[in-house]
N, CA, C and O atoms as a printed pandas DataFrame, in Angstrom:
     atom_number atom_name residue_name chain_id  residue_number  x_coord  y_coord  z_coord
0              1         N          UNK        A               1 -149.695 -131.369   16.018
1              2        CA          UNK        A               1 -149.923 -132.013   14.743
2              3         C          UNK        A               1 -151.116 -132.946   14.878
3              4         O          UNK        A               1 -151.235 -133.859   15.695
4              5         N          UNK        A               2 -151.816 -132.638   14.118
5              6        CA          UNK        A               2 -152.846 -133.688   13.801
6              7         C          UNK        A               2 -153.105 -134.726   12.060
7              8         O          UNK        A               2 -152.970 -134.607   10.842
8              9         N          UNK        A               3 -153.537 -135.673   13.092
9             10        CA          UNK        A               3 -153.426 -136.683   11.537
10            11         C          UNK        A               3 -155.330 -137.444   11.413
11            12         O          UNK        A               3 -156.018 -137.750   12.387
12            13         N          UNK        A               4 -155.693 -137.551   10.109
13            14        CA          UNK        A               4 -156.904 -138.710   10.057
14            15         C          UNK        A               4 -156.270 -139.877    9.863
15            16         O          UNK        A               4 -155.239 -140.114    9.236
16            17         N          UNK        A               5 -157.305 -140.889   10.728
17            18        CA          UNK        A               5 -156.714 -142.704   10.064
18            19         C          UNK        A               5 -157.590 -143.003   10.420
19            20         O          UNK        A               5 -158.123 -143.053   11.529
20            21         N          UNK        A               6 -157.943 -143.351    9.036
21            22        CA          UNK        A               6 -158.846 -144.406    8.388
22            23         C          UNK        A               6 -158.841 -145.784    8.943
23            24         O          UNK        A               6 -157.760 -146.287    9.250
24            25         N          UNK        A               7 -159.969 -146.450    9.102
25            26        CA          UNK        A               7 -159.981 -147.449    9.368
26            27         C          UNK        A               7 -161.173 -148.629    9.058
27            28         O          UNK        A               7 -162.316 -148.180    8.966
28            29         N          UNK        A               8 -160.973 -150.344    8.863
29            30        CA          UNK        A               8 -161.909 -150.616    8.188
30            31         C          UNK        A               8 -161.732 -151.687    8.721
31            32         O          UNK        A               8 -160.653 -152.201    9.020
32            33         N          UNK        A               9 -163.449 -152.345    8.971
33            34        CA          UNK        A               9 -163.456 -153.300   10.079
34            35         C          UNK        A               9 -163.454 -154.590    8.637
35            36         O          UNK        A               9 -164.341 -154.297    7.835
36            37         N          UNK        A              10 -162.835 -155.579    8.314
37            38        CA          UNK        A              10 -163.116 -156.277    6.595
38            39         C          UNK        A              10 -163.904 -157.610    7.134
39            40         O          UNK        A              10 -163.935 -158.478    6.261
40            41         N          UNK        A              11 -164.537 -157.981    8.338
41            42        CA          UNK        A              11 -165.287 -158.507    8.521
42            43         C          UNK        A              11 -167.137 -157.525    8.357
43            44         O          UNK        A              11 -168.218 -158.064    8.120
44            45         N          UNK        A              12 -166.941 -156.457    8.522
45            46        CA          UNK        A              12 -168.069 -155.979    8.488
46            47         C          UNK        A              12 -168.116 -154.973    7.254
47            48         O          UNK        A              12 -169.162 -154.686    6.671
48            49         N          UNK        A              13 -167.041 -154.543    6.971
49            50        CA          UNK        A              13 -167.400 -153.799    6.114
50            51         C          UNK        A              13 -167.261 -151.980    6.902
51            52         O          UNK        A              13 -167.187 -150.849    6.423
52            53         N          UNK        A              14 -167.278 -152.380    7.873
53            54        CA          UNK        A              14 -167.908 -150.997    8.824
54            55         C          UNK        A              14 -166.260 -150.444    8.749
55            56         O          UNK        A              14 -165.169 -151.012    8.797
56            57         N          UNK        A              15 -166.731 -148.964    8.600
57            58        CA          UNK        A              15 -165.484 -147.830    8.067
58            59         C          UNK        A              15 -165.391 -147.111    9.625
59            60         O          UNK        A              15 -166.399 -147.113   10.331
60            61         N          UNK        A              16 -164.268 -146.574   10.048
61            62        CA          UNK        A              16 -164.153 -145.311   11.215
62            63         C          UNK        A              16 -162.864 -144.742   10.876
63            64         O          UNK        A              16 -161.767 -145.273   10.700
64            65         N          UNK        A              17 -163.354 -143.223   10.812
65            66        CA          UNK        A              17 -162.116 -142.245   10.945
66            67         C          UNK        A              17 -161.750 -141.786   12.026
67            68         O          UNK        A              17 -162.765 -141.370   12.585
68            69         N          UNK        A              18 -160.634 -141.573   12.820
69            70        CA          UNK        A              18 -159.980 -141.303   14.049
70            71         C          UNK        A              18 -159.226 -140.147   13.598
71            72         O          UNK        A              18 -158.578 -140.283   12.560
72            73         N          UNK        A              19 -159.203 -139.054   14.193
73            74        CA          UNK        A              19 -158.611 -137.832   14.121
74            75         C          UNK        A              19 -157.640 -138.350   15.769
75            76         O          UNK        A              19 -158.137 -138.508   16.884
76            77         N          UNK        A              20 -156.340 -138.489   15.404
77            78        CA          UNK        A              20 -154.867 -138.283   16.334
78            79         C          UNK        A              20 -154.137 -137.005   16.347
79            80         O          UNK        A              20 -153.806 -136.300   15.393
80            81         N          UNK        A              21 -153.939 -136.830   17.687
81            82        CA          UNK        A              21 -153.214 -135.540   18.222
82            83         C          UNK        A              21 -152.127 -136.061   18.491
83            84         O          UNK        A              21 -152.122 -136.942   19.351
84            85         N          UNK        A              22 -150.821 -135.656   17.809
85            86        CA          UNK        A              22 -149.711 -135.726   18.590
86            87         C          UNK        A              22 -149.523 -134.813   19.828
87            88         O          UNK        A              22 -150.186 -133.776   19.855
88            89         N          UNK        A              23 -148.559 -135.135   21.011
89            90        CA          UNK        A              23 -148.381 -134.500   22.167
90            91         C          UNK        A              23 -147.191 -133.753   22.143
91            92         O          UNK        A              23 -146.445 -134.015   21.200
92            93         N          UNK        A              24 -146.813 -132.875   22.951
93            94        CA          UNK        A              24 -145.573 -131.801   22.475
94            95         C          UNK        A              24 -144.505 -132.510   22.411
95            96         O          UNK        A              24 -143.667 -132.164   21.579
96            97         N          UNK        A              25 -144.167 -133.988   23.475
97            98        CA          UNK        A              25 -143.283 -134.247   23.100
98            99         C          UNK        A              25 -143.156 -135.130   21.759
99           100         O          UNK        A              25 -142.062 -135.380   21.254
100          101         N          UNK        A              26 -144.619 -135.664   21.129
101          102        CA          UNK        A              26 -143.837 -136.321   20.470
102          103         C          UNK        A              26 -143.732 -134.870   18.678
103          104         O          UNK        A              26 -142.991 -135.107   17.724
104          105         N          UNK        A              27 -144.385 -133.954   18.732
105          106        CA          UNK        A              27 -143.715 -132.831   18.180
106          107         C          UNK        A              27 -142.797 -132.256   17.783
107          108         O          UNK        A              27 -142.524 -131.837   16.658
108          109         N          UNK        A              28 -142.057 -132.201   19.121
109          110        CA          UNK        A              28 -140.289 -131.949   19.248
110          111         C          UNK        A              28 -139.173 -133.058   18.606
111          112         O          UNK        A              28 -137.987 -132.899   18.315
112          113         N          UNK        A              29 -140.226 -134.478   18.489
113          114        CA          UNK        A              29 -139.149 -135.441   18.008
114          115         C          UNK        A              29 -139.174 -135.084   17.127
115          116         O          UNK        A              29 -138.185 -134.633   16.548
116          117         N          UNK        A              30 -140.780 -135.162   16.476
117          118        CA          UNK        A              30 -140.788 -135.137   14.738
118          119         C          UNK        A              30 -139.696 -133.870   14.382
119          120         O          UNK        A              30 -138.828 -134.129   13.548
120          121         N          UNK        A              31 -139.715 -132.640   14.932
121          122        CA          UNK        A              31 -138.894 -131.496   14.145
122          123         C          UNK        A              31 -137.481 -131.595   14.895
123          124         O          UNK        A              31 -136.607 -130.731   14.831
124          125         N          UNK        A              32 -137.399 -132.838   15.646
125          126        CA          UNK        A              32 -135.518 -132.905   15.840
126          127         C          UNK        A              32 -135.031 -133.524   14.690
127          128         O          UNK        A              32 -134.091 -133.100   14.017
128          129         N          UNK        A              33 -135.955 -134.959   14.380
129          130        CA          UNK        A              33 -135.888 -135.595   13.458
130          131         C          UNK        A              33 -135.713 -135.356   12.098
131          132         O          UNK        A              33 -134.974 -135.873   11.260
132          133         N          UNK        A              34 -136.694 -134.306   12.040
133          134        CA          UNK        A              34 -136.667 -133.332   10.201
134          135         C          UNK        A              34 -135.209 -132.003   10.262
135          136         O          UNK        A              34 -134.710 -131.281    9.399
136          137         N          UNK        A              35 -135.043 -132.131   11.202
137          138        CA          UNK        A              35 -133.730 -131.260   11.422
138          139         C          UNK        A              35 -132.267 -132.309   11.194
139          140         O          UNK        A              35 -131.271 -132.109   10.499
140          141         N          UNK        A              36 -132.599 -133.380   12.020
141          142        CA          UNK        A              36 -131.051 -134.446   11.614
142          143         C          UNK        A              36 -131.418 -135.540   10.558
143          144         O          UNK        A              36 -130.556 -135.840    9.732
144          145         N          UNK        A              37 -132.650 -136.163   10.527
145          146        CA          UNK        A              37 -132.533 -137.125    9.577
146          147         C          UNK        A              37 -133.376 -136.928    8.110
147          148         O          UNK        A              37 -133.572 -137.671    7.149
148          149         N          UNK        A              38 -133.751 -135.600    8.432
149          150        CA          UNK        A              38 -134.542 -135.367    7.104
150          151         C          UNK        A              38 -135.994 -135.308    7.193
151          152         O          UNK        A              38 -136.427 -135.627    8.301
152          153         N          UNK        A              39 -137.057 -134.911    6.121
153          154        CA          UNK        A              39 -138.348 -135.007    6.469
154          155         C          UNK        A              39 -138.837 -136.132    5.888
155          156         O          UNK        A              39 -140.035 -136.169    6.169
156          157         N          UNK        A              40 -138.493 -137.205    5.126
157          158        CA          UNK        A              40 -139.147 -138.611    4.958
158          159         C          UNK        A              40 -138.942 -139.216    6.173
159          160         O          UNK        A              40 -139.958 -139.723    6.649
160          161         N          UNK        A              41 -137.895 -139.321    6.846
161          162        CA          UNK        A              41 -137.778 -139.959    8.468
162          163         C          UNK        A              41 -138.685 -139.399    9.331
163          164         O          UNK        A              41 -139.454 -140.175    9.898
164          165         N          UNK        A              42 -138.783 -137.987    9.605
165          166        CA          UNK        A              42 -139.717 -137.017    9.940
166          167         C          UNK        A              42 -141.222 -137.965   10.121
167          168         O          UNK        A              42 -141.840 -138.657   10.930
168          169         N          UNK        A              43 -141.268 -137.493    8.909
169          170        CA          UNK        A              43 -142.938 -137.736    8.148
170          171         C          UNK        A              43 -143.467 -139.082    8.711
171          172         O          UNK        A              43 -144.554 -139.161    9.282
172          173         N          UNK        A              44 -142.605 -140.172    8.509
173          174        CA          UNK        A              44 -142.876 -141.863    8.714
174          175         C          UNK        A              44 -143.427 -141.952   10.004
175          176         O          UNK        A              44 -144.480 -142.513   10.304
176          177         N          UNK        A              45 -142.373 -141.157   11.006
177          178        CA          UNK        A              45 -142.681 -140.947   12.103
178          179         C          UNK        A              45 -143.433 -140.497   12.798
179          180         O          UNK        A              45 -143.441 -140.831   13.983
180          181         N          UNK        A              46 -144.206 -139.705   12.362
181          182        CA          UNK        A              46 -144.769 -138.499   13.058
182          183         C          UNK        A              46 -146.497 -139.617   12.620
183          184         O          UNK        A              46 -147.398 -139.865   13.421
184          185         N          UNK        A              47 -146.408 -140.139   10.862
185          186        CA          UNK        A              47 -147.418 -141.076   11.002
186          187         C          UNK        A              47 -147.241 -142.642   11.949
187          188         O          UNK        A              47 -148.128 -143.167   12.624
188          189         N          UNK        A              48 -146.243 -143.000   11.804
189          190        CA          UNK        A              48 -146.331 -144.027   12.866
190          191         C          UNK        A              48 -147.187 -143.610   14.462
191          192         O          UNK        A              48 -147.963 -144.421   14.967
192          193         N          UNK        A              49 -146.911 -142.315   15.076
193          194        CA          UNK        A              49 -146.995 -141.857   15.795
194          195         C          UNK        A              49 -148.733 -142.125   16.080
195          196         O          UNK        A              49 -149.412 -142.776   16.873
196          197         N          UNK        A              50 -148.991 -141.109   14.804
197          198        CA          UNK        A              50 -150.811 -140.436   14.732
198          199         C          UNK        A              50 -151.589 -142.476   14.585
199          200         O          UNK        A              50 -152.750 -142.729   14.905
200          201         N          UNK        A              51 -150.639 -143.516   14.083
201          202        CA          UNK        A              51 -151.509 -144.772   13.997
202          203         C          UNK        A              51 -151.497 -145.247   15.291
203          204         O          UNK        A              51 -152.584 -145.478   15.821
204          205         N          UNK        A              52 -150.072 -145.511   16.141
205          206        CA          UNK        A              52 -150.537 -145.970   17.418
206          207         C          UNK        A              52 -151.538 -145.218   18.039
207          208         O          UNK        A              52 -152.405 -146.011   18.407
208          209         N          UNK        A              53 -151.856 -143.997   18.351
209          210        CA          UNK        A              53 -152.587 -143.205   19.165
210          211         C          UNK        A              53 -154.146 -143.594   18.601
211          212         O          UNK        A              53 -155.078 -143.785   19.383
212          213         N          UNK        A              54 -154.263 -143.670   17.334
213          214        CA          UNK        A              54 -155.498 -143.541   16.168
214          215         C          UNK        A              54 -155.862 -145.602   16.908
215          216         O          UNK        A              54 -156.919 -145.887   17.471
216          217         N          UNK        A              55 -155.019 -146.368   16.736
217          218        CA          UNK        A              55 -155.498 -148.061   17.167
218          219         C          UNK        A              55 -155.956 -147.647   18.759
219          220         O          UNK        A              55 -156.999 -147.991   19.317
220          221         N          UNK        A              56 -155.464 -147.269   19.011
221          222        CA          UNK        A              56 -155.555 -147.496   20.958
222          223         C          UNK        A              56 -157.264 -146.560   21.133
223          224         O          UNK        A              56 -157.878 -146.285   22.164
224          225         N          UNK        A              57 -157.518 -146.352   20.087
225          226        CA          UNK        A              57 -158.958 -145.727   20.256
226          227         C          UNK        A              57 -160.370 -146.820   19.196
227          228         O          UNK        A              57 -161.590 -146.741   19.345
228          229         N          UNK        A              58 -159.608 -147.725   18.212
229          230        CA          UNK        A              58 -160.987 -148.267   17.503
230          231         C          UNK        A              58 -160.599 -149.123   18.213
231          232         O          UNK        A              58 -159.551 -149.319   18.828
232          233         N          UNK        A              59 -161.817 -149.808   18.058
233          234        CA          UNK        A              59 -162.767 -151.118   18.839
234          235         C          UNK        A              59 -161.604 -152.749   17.577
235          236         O          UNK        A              59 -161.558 -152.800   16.348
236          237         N          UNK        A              60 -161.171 -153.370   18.223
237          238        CA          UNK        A              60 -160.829 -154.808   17.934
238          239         C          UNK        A              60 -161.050 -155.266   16.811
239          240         O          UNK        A              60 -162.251 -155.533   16.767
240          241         N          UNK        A              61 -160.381 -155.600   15.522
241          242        CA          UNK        A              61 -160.617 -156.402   14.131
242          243         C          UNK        A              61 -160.481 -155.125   13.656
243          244         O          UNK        A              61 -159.371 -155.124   13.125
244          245         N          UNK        A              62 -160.950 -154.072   13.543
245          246        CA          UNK        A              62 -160.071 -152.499   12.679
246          247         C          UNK        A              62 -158.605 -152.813   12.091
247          248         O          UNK        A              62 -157.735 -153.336   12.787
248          249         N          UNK        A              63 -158.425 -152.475   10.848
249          250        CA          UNK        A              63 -157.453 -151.999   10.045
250          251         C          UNK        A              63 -157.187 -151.005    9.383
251          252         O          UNK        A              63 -158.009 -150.615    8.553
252          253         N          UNK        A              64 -155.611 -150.127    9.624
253          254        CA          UNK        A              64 -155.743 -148.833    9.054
254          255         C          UNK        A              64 -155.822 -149.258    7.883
255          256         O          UNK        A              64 -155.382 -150.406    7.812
256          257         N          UNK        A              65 -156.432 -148.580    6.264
257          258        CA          UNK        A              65 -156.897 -148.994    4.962
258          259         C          UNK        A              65 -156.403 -147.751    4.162
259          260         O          UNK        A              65 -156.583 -147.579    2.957
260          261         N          UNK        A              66 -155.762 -146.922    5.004
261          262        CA          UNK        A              66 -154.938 -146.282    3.932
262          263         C          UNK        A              66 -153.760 -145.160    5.223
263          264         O          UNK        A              66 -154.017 -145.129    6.427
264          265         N          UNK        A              67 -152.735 -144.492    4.691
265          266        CA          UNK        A              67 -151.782 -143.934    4.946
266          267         C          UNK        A              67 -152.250 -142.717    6.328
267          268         O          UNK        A              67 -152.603 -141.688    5.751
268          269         N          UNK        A              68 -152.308 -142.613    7.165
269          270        CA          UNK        A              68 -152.628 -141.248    8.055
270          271         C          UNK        A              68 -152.473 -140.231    7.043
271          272         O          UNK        A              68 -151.976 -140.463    5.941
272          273         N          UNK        A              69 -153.102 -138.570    7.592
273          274        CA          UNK        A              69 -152.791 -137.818    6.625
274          275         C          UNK        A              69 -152.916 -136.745    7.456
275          276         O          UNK        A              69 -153.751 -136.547    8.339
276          277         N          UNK        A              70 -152.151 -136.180    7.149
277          278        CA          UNK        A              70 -152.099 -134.501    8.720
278          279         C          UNK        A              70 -153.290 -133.795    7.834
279          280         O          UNK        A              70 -153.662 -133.695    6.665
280          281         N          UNK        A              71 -153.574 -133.455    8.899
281          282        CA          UNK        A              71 -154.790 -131.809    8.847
282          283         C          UNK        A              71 -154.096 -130.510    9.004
283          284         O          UNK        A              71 -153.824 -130.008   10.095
284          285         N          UNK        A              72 -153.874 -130.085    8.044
285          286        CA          UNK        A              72 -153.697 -128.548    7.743
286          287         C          UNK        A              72 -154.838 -127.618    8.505
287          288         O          UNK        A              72 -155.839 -127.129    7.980
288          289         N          UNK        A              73 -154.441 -127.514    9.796
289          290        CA          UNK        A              73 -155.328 -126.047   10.274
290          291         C          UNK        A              73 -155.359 -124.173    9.359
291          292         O          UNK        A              73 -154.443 -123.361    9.224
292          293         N          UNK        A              74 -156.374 -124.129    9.052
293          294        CA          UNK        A              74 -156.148 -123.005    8.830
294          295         C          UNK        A              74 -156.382 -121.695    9.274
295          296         O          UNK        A              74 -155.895 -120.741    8.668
């Protein structure tokens, strides 16, 4: 699974998009999760997921400025 997150530095103004890969395991949670607790639990998760991975890559004072959003491979 892949997600974009947006991000926006509001001291500068300066914008960065981060494309996050989830890893197999955290994959298997998301579809244990959409299997027992549903796909809004699912979903929350799987973006919580794509934002930690998406912060641990921009540079300091960044804020995500809107929702992650999976990429549909086609």
């Amino acid at each position: 699974m892949r997600f974009t997150c947006h991000f926006l530095n509001p001291k500068t103004d300066e914008r960065k998009t981060i494309v996050a890969t989830l890893n197999t395991a955290e994959c298997k949670s998301i579809e244990s999760l959409r299997r027992h607790k549903g796909n809004e639990t699912a979903d929350v998760t799987a973006e919580a997921y794509a934002l930690r991975k998406a912060y641990s890559e921009v540079p300091e004072g960044f804020l995500h400025s809107e929702p992650p959003k999976q990429v549909h491979l086609s």
